[in-house]
C-alpha positions as CSV (number, residue, x, y, z in Angstrom):
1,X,-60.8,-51.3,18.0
2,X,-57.7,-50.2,19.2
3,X,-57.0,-46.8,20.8
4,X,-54.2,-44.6,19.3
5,X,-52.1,-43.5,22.1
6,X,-49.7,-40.5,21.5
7,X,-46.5,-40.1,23.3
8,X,-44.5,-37.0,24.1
9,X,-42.5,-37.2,21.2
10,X,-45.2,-37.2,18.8
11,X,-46.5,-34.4,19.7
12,X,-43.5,-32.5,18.9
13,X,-43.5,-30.2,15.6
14,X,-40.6,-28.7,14.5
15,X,-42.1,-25.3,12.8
16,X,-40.5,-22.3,13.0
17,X,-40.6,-20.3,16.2
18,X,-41.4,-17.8,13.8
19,X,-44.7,-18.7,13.0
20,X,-45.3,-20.2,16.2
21,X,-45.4,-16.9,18.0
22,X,-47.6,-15.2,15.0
23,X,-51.0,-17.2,15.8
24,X,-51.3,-18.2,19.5
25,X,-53.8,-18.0,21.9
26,X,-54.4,-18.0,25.5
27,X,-55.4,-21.5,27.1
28,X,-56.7,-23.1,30.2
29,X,-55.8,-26.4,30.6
30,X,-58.2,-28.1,34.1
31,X,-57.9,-31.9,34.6
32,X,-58.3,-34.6,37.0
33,X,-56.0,-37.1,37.8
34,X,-56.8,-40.4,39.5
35,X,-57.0,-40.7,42.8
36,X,-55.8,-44.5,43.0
37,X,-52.5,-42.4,42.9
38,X,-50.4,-40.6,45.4
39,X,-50.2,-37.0,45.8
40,X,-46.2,-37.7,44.6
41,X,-47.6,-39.6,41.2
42,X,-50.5,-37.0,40.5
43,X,-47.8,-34.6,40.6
44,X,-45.5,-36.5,37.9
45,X,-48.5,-36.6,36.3
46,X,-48.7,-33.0,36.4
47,X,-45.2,-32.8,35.1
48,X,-46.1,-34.7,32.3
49,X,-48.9,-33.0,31.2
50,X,-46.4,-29.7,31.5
51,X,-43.8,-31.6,29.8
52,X,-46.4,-32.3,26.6
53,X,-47.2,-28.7,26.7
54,X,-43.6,-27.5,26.7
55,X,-42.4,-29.5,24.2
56,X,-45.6,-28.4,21.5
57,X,-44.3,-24.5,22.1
58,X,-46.1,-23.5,24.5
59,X,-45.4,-20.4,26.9
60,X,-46.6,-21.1,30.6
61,X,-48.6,-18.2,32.3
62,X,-49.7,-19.9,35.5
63,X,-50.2,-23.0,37.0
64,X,-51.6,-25.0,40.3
65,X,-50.6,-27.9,41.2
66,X,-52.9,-30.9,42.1
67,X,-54.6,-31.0,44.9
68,X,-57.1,-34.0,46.2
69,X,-60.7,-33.1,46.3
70,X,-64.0,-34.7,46.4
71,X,-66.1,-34.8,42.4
72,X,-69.3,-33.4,42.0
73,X,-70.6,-36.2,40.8
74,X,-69.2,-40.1,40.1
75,X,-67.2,-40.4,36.7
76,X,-66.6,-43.7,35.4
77,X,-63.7,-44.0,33.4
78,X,-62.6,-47.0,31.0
79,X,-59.3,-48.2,31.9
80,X,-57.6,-51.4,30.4
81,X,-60.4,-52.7,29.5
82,X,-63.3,-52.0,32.4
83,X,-64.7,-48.7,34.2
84,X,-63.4,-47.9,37.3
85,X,-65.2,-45.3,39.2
86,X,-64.1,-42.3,40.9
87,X,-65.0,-40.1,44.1
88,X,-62.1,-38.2,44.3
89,X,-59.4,-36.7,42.6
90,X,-56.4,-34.6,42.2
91,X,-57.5,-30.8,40.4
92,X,-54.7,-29.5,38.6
93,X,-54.8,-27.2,36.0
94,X,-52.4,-25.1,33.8
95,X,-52.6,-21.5,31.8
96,X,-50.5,-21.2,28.8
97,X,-50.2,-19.7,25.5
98,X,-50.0,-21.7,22.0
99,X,-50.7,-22.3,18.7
100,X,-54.5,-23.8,17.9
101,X,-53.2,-26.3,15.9
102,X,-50.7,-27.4,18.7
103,X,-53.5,-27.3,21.2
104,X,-55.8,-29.8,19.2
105,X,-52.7,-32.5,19.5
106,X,-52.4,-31.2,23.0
107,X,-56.1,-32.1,23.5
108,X,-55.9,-35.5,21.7
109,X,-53.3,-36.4,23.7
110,X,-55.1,-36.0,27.0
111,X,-58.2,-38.2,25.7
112,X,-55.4,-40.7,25.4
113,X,-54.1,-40.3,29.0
114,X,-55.4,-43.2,31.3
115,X,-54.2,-41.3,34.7
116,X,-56.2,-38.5,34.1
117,X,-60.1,-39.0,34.4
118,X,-61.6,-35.7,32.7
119,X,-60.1,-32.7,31.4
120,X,-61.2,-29.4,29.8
121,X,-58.7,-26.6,27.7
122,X,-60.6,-23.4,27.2
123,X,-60.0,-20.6,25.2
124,X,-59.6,-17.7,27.6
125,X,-57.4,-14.2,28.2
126,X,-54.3,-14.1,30.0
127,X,-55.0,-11.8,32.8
128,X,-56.0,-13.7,36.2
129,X,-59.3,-14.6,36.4
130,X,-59.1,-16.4,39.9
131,X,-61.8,-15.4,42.4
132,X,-60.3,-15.0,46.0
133,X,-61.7,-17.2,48.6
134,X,-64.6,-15.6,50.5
135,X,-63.4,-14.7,54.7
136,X,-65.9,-17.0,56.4
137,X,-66.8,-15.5,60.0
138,X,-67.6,-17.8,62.5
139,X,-71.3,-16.9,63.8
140,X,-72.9,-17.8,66.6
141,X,-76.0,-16.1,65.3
142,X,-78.7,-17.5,62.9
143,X,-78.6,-15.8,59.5
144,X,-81.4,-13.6,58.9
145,X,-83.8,-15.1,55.9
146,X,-83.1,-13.3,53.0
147,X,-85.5,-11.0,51.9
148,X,-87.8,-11.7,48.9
149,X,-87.8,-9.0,46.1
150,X,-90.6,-7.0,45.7
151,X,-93.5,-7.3,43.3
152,X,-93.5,-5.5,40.6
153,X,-93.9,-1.8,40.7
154,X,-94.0,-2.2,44.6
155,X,-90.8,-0.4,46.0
156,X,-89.1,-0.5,42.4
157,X,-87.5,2.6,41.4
158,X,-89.3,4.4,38.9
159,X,-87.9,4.5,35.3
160,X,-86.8,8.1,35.3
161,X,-84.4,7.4,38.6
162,X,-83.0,4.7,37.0
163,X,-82.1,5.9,34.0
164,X,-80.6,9.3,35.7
165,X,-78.9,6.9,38.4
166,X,-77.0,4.9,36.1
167,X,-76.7,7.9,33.5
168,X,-74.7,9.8,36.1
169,X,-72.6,7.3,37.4
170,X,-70.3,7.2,34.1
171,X,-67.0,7.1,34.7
172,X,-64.8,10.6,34.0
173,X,-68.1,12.2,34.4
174,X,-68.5,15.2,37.0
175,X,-71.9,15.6,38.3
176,X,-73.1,18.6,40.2
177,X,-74.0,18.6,44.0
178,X,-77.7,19.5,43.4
179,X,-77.7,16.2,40.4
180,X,-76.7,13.8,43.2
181,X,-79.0,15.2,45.6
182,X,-81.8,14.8,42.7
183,X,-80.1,11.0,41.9
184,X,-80.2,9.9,45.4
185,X,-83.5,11.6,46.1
186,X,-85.2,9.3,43.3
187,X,-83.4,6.4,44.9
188,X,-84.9,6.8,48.3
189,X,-87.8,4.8,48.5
C-alpha cells in the first residue's frame, strides 16, 4: 500500500474569498514535532505547518512556537518503513480561523507529515483560553495533609443556606445588610 502524501500546493483551493469568510470556524491546531531534529528544523517545521495553513485561507489568531519537552508517554511512530520511538519532542501549536472543508485537507495533510509525531486540531472559540502558570513559593515547610471532606450531613450546609447563599449571590442583584447577615449566618458552621 502506498501512502498518499499531499504537498503544499495541493492543498490550495481557489474559492472565492467570498465564501471563504461566510462559513469559518475557530481552530486549534497542537502538534509534536520530532525530536531527532534541531530546535532550528522544528521551527521550519513550524513554518511549514503555518505555511499549509496560510495558503488554505486561513486567518491566524495566535501561535507558540515549539519548544522541547519530555511525552507523557512513548509514541512510536512509522517512518520510512519502521517505528522509531520518541521521548521527547518539540510542542508547537497554532490558533486560527478557517473553513471546515479546508481544515479536513489541513488535517489530512498533517497524518501525511513524517516530522511531526502526533497532532490534534480542535474546534474551539477565539478568545484566549491559556491558563497562566501557577507562582511556585519556595517552602521550607512541610505541606499540611489536606483535609478530607466530611461525611455526609456532618458539617454540610443545610439545604436552605445553600440555596439562599447561591440565590443571593446573582450578579446585578442588591441584597440587604440583614440578608447577608442571615446568608453568612447559615454558612457558619
Amino acid at each position: 500500500m502506498s501512502e498518499e502524501t499531499h504537498t503544499q500546493e495541493d492543498m490550495v483551493d481557489e474559492q472565492p474569498q467570498e465564501e471563504h469568510e461566510e462559513s469559518t470556524r475557530i481552530y486549534e491546531l497542537g502538534f509534536w514535532v520530532v525530536s531527532s531534529l534541531s530546535l532550528e528544523q522544528a521551527s521550519g517545521v513550524f513554518g511549514s505547518v503555518k505555511k499549509t495553513l496560510e495558503d488554505n485561507g486561513s486567518v491566524f489568531i495566535s501561535e507558540e512556537l515549539p519548544k522541547e519537552k519530555e511525552l507523557a508517554y512513548e509514541i512510536h511512530k512509522m517512518i520510512k518503513g519502521s517505528y522509531v520511538r520518541f521521548e521527547r519532542g518539540y510542542f508547537a501549536w497554532i490558533k486560527f480561523e478557517m473553513s471546515p472543508e479546508h481544515a479536513q485537507r489541513v488535517h489530512t495533510w498533517m497524518e501525511s507529515q513524517e516530522d511531526t509525531i502526533r497532532h490534534v486540531l480542535i474546534i474551539t472559540v477565539r478568545e484566549n483560553t491559556l491558563v497562566p502558570s501557577r507562582l511556585v513559593h519556595a517552602s521550607t515547610e512541610t505541606p499540611e495533609p489536606k483535609k478530607k471532606a466530611p461525611a455526609p450531613g456532618v458539617g454540610a450546609l443545610p439545604i436552605e443556606a445553600k440555596v439562599d447563599a447561591e440565590a443571593s449571590t446573582q450578579e446585578g442583584e442588591d441584597i440587604s445588610e440583614e440578608e447577608l447577615d442571615k446568608t453568612i449566618d447559615n454558612l457558619v458552621v
